[in-house]
RODO-2510 file (C-alpha; in nm, 4 decimals, decimal comma):
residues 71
     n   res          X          Y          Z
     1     x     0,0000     0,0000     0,0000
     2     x     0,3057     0,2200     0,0104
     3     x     0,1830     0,3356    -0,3540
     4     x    -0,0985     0,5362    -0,1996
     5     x     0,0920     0,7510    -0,0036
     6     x     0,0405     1,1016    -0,1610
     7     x     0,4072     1,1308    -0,1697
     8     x     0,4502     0,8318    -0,3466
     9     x     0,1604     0,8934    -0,6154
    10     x     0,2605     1,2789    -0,6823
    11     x     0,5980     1,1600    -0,7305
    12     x     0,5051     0,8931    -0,9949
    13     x     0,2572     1,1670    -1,1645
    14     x     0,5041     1,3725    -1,1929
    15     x     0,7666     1,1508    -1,3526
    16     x     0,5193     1,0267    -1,6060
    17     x     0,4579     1,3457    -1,6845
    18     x     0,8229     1,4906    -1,7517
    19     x     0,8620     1,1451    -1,9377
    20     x     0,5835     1,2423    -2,1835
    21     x     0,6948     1,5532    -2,2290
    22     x     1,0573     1,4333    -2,3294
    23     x     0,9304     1,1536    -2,5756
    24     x     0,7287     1,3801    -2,7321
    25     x     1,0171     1,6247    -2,7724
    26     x     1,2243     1,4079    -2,8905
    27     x     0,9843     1,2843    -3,1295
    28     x     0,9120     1,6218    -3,2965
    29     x     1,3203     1,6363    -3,2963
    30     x     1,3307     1,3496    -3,5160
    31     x     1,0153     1,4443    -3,7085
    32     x     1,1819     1,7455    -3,8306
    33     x     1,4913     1,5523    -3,9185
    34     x     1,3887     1,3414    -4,1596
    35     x     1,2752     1,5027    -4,4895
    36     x     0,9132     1,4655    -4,4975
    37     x     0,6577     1,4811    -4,2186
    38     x     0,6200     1,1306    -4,0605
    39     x     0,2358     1,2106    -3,9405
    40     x     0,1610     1,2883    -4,3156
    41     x     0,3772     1,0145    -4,4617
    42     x     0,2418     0,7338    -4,2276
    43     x    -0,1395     0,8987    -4,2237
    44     x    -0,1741     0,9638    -4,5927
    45     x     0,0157     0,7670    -4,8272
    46     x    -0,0371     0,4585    -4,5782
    47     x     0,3377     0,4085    -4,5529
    48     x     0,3714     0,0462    -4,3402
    49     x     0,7650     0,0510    -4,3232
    50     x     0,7773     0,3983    -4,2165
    51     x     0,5122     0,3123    -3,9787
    52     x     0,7177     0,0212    -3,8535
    53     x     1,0628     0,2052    -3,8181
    54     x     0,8520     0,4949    -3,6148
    55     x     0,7130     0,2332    -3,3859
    56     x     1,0752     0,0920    -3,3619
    57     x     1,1992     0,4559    -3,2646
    58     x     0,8850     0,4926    -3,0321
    59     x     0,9653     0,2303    -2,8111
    60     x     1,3597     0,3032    -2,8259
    61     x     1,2974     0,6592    -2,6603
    62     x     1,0382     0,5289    -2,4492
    63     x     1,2712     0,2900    -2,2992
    64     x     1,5491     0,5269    -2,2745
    65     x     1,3177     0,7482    -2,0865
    66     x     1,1993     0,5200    -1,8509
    67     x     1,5478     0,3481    -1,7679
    68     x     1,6840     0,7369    -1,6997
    69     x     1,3765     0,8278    -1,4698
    70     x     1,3910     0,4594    -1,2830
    71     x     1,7861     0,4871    -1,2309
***
């Protein structure tokens, strides 16, 4: 029940937040880096392998971000 202390719950709150907010920044980074818009790209023309590689990417930052905020 430790999880329900407020300390405990603010604490993971804000965490996931400041982990959001870096994958999406670093998403928009990488957006902008490549030479077309990914949203368009994937949305659009239906691109599968660029949908595939963004996934790939996805769960790369998401993994960096939660292995720096766990320690």
């Amino acid at each position: 029940m430790e999880w329900l202390r407020p300390a405990a719950f603010a604490g993971s709150l804000i965490y996931s937040i400041i982990g959001v907010v870096v994958f999406w920044v670093c998403f928009m980074l990488i957006d902008r880096l490549t030479p077309y818009k990914l949203w368009s790209e994937i949305c659009e023309r239906q691109n599968m392998a660029l949908a595939i590689v963004v996934a790939a990417m996805a769960l790369g930052i998401s993994l960096i971000v939660a292995a720096a905020i766990h320690g």
